[in-house]
Z-matrix of the N, CA and C atoms (Angstrom, degrees):
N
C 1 1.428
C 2 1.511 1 111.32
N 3 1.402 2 100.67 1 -47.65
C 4 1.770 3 85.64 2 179.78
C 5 1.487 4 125.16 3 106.67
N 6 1.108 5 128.97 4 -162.52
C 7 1.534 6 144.05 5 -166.15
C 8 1.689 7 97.80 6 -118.93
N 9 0.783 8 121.45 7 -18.84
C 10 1.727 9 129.25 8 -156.05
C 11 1.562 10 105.81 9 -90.36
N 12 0.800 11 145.41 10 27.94
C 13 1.411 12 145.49 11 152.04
C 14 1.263 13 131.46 12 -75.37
N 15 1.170 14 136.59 13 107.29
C 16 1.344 15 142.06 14 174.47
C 17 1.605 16 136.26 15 -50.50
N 18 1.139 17 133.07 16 107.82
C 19 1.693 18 118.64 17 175.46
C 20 1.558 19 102.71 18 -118.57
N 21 0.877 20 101.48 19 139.62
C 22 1.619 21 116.47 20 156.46
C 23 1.179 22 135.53 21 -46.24
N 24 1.828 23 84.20 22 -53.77
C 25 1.595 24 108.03 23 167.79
C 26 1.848 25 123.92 24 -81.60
N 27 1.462 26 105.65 25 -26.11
C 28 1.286 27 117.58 26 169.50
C 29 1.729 28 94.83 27 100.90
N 30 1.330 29 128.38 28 -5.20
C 31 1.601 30 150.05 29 -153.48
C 32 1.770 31 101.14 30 -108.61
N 33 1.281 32 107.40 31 123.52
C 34 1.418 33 107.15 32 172.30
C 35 1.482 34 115.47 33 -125.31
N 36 0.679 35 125.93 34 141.74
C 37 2.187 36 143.75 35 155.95
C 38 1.700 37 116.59 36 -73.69
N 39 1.480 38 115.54 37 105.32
C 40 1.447 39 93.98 38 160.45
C 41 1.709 40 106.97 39 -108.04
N 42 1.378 41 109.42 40 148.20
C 43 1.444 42 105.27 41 170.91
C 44 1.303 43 89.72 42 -126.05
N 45 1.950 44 105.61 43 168.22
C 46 1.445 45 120.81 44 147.92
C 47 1.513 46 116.84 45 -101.86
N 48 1.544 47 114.54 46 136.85
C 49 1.622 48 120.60 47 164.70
C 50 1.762 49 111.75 48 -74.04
N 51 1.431 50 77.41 49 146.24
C 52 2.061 51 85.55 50 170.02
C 53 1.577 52 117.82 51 -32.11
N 54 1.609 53 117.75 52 -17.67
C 55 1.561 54 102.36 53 -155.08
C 56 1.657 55 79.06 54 -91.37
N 57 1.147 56 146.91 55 5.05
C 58 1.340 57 135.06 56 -176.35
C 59 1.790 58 105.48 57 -48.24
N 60 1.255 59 104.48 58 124.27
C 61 1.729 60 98.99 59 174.40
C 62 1.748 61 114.76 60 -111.68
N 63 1.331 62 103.44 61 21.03
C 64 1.429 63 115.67 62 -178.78
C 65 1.287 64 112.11 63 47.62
N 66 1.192 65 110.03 64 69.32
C 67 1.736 66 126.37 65 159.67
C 68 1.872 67 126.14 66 -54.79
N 69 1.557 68 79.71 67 -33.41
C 70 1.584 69 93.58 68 -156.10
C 71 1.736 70 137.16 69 67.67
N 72 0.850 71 98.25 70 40.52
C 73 1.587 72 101.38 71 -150.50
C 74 2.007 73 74.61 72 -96.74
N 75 1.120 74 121.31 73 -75.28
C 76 1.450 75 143.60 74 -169.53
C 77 1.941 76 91.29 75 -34.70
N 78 1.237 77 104.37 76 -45.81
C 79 1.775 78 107.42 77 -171.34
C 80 1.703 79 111.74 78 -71.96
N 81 1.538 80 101.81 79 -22.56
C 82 1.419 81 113.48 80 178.47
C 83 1.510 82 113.72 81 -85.58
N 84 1.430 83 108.64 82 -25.80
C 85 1.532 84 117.65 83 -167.29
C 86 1.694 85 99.70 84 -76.17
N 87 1.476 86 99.61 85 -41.88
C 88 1.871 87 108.47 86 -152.59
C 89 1.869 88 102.71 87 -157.16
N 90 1.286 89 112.42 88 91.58
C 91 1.363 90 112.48 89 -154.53
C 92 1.582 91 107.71 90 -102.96
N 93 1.789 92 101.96 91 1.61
C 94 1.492 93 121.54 92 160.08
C 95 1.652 94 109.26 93 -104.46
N 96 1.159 95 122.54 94 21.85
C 97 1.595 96 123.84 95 155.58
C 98 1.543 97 99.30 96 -123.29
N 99 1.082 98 140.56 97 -49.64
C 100 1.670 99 139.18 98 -174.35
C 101 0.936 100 93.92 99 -96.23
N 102 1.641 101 101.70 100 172.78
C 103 1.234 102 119.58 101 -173.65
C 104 1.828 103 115.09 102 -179.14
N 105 1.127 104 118.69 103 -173.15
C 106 1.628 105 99.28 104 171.09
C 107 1.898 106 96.76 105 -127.84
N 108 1.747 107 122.51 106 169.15
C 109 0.806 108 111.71 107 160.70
C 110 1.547 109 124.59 108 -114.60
N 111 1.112 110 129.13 109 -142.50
C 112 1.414 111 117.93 110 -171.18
C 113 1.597 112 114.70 111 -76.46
N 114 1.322 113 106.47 112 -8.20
C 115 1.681 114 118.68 113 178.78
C 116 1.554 115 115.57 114 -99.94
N 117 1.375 116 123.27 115 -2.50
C 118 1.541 117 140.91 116 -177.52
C 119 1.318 118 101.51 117 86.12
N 120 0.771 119 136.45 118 13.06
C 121 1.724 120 151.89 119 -173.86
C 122 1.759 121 116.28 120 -66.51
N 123 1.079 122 141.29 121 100.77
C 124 1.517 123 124.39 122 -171.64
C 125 1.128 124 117.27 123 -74.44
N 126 1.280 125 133.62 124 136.35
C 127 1.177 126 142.77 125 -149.40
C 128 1.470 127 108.88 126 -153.91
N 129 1.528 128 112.94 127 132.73
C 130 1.912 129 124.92 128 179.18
C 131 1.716 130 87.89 129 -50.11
N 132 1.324 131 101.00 130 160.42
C 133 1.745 132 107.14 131 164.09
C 134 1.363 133 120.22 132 -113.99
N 135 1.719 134 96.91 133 -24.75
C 136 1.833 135 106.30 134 -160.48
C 137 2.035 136 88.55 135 -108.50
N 138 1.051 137 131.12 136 158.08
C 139 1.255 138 148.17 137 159.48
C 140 1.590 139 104.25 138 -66.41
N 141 1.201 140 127.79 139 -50.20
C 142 1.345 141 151.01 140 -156.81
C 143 1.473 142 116.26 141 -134.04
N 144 1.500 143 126.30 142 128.19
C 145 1.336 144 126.66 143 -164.66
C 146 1.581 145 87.85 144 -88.92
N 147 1.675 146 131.88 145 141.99
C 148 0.814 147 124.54 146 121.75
C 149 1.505 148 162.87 147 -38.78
N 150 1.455 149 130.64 148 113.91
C 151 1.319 150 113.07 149 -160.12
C 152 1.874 151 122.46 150 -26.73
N 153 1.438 152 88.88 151 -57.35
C 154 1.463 153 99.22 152 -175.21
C 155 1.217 154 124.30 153 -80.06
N 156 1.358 155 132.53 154 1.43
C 157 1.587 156 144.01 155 124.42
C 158 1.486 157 124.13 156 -49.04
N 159 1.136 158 121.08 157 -34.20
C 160 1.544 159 133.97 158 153.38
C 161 1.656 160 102.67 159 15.24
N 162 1.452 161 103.83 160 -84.67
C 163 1.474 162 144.20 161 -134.24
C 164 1.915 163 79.94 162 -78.27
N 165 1.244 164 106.44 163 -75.54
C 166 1.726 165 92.70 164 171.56
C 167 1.751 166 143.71 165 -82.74
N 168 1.412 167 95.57 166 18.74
C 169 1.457 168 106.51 167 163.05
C 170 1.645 169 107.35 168 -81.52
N 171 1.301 170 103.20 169 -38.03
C 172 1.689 171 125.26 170 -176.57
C 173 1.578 172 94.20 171 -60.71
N 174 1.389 173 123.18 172 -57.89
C 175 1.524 174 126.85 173 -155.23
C 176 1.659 175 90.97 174 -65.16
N 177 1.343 176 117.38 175 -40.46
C 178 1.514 177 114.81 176 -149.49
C 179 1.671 178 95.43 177 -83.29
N 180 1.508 179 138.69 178 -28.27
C 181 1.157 180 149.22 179 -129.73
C 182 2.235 181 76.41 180 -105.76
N 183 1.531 182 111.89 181 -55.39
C 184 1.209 183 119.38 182 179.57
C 185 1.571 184 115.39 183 -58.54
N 186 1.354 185 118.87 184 -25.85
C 187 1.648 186 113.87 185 -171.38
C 188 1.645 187 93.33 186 -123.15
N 189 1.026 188 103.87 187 72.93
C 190 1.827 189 104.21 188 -171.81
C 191 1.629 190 76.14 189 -133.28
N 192 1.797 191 110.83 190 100.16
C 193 1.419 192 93.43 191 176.99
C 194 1.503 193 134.97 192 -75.20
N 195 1.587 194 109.96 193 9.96
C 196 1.185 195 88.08 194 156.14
C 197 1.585 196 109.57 195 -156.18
N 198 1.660 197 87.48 196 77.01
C 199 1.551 198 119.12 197 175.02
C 200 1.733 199 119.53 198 45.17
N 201 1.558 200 110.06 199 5.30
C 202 1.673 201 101.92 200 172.91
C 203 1.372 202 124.70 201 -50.98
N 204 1.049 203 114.63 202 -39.35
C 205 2.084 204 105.83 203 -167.54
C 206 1.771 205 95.56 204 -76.00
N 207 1.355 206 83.43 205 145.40
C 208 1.411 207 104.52 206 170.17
C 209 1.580 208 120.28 207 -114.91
N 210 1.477 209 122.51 208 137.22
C 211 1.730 210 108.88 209 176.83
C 212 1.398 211 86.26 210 -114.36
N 213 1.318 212 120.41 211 126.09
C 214 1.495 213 124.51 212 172.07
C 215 1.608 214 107.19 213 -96.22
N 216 1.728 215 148.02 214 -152.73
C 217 0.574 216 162.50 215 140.40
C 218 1.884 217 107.21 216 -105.27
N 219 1.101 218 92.32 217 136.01
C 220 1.872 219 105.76 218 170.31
C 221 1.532 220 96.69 219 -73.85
N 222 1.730 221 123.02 220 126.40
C 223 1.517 222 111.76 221 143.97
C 224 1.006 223 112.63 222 -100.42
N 225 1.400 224 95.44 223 156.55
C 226 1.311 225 125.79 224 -169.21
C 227 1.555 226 115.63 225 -49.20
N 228 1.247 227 126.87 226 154.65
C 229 1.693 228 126.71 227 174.92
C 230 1.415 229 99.50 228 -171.60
């Protein structure tokens, strides 16, 4: 996916979908955006991507082997 995504707000969302099979790849990439929870489960950490997290929300969203994380854009409100 890349750097190339557009916001309005300049504000992004990453989530994980159910098919997450806990690779770890996302916890290895950026271990201040992932994380695990009390069940070993990987889990977003931040509500909101930081600008300068950007660059590895993107990396982790691209090597997610089997495409669960999502980087959305925040709209605006």
């Amino acid at each position: 996916m890349g750097d190339d995504r557009q916001s309005s707000t300049g504000r992004f969302r990453l989530w994980i979908d159910d098919a997450c099979i806990t690779a770890c790849q996302c916890v290895l990439i950026d271990p201040e955006l992932f994380g695990f929870d009390d069940d070993g489960v990987t889990v977003v950490l931040v509500d909101e991507v930081p600008g300068d997290k950007l660059p590895s929300a993107s990396a982790a969203v691209d090597n997610c082997p089997i495409g669960a994380i999502h980087l959305d854009p925040t709209p605006h409100v």
